[in-house]
N, C-alpha and C positions, 0 to 999 in steps of 0.2 A: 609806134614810137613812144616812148618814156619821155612826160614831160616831167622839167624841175618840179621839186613841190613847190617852189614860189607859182609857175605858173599856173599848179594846181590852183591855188588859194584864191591866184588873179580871179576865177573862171564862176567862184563866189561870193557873192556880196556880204559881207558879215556888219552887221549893227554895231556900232562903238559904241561906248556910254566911258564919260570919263572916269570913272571907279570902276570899269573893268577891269580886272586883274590882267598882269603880264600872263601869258602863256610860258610857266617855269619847264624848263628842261632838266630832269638830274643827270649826269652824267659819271658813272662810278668805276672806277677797275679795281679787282680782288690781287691779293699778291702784289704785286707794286715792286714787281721785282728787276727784270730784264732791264737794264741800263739803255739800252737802245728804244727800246719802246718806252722811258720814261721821257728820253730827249724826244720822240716822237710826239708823243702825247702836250707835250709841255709846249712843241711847234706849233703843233694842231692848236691848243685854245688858243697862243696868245692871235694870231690868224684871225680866228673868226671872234673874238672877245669875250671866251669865254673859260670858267671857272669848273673843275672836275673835282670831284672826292678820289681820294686814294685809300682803300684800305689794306694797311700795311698789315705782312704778314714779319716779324720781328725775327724769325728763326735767317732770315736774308740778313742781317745786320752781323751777324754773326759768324766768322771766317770757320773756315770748314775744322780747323787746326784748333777750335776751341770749341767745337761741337757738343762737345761732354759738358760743356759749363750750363749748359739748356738741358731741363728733365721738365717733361709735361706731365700731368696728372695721369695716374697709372702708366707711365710708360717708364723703360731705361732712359737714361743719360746719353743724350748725343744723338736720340730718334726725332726724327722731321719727317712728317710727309711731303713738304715741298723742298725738303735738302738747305741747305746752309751755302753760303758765299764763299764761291772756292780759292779766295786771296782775301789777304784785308785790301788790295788798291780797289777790289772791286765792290766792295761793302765800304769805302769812303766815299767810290764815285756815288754810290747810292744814298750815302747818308747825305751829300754835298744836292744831291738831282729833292731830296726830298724836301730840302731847307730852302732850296730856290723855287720849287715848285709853294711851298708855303709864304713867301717874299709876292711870287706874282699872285696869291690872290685862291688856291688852291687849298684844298680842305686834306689833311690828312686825320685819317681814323684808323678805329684796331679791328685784323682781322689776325686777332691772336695771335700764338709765334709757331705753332710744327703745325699749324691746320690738320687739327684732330678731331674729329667726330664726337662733343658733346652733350650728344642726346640723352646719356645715360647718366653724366655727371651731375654731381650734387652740386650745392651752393658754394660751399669752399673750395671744390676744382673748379669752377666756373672763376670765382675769385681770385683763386690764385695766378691761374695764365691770365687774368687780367693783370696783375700787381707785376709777373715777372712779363710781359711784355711792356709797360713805362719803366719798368728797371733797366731790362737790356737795352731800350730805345734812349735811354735818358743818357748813362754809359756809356753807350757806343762807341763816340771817340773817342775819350780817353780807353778803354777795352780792345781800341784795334793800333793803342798806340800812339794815338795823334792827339794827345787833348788841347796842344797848342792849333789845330785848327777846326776845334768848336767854338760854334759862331758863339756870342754872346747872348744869352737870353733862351738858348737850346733846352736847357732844363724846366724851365718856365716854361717854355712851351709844351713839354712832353706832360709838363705835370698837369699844368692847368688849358692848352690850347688843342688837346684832343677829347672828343667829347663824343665821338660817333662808334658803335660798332655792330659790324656784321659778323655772325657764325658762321663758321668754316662747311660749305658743303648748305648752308641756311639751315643748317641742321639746330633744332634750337630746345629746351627743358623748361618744362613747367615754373623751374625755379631762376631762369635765366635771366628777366628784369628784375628780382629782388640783389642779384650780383650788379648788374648794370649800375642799377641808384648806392648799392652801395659803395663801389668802384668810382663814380662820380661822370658816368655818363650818361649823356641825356638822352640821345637819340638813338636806336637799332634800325638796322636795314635789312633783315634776314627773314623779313617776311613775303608770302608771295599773296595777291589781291587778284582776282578776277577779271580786274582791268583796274586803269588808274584808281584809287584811289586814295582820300585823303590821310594821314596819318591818323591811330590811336593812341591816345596818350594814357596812359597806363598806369596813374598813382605819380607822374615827374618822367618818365618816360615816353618819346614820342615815338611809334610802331610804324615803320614805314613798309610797302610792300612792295616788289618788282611785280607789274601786272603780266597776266596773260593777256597777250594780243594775237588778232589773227594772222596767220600766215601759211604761204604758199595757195598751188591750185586749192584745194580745196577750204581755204581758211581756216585752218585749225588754230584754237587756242596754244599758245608757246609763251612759256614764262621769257619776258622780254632781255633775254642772258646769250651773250654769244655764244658759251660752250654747250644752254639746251640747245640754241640753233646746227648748232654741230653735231651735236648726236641724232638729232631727227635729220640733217642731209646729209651722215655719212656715216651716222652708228659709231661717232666716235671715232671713226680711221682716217687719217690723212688721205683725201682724195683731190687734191690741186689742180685736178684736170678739168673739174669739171666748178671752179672754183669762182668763174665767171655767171654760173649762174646761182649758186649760193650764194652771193655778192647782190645779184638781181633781187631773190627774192627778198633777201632780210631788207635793202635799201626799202622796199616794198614797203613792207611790213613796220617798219620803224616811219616812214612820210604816211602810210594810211593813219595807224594811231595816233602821229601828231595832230593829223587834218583833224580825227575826231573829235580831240577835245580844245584844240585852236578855236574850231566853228561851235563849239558848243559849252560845254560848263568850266573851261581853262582848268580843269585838274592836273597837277604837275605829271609830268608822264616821266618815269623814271626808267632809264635803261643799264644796264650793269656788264661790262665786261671781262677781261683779265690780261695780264701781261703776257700772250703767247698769240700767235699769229695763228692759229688755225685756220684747213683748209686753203693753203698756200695766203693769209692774213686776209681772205676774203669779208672777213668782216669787221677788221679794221677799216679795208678801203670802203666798205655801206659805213660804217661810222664819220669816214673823214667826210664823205658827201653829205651825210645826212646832216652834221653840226654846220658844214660850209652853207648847203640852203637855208636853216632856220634859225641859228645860230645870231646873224646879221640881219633878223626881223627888225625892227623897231618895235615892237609891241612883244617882242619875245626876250623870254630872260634865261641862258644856259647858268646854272647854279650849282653851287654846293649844296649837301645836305640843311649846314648851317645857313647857306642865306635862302635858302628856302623854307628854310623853318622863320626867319625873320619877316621874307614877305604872308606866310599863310596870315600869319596872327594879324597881319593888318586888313586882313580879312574874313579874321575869323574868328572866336569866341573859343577861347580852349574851355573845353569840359572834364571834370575832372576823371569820368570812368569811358568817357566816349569819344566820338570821330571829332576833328577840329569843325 
């Protein structure tokens, strides 16, 4: 029988000391797209009291009917790899789900705008999908027609209240934090860690990494991302039948690596998903379990990038070329 992980943790005694750190949860989705799972996701925190990063992909903001106004670095006009919003009503619900999601307390960041592969790009292609993603995000309502209902302070916010970004695919360039700081963001999320670890800050730049954790029979290492989970239980193919136990193992696997740094060094343990229900959403529902048991700790804190970056330092001594 599967106990809750609360009643895992009952079954140990763990030492307090009152400057021990909250045990921080990250919580992130890629894409930020599907209107339904952003109302989902949005139910989910406020539920259990907690805070998620979104990293928005920009080429969604953008109605299919304007497609061509988007040209990514070496590509034509009007290419996306994740496609474009095929109405403007459904790129306002999204602009509207993003502005309320920032209201209750949620972290939005850039996950570029066609999610293109720039492993090989230079500094200035790197730059520039930065610059044209707060363009088209800043635009948006007036651009799909509606500037009479952007909120006030929208701009403000695009320019100055997004600070966080992950590469498309974690695919990432030697020259990719010199864009970052020039860009004026501070934190990246497009690295992967061996297991939690704490961020590197990198000349003004904090490196954060999705850890491998172990899972399934035999415990193997899995970058802690619902779509590696999916490719190692199904190569990638929709298999929803068997979708009750993909749901089993990740839940596993997401309550083992909290236990281990709960009971041990509190390093924030970061999990990363996307807007697509894979595997009949089997691991949406291991996520809504997992945030419902630990989520409501009292000594546990589910965060943003940004207010995790606010609790480390109270812990921690930034260094200027190494780990916090």
């Amino acid at each position: 029988m599967r106990l809750s992980l609360v009643a895992l943790l009952a079954t140990t005694a763990v030492a307090q000391a009152e400057d021990r750190p909250k045990q921080l949860v990250v919580i992130s989705f890629d894409g930020a797209g599907n209107n339904a799972l952003w109302q989902r996701s949005r139910d989910m925190a406020k539920r259990v009291k907690a805070h998620f990063t979104y990293f928005l992909s920009c080429s969604l903001v953008i109605d299919r009917a304007r497609a061509k106004s988007y040209q990514a670095p070496h590509e034509k006009p009007g290419r996306s790899n994740i496609g474009f919003a095929q109405t403007k009503e459904e790129a306002l619900t999204r602009l509207d789900h993003i502005w309320q999601a920032r209201l209750e307390g949620h972290e939005i960041a850039s996950h570029t705008c066609g999610h293109f592969d720039g492993k090989d790009w230079d500094v200035n292609d790197w730059r520039t999908e930065m610059r044209t993603f707060r363009s088209v995000v800043s635009s948006a309502w007036a651009d799909l027609g509606a500037p009479e209902k952007e909120p006030q302070g929208w701009r403000d916010f695009v320019r100055d209240g997004i600070r966080g970004f992950r590469a498309p695919y974690l695919s990432t360039s030697k020259v990719l934090a010199e864009a970052e700081r020039a860009e004026g963001f501070t934190y990246d999320g497009s690295g992967i860690s061996k297991g939690p670890a704490l961020p590197e800050n990198q000349n003004g730049v904090l490196f954060f990494g999705l850890p491998l954790i172990p899972e399934g029979p035999g415990q193997r290492p899995i970058v802690g991302m619902d779509y590696n989970l999916y490719i190692r239980h199904s190569a990638g193919l929709e298999n929803p039948s068997n979708g009750a136990e993909f749901e089993a193992r990740s839940l596993d696997a997401f309550r083992a690596a909290f236990k281990k740094q709960y009971e041990g060094n509190r390093i924030p343990l970061q999990l990363g998903f996307h807007f697509v229900e894979m595997n009949g959403g089997a691991y949406w529902r291991a996520l809504d379990t997992f945030v419902s048991e630990v989520c409501t700790l009292p000594d546990v804190g589910c965060v943003t990038y940004g207010e995790a970056i606010a609790s480390l330092k109270d812990h921690y001594a930034l260094r200027p070329t190494s780990s916090l």
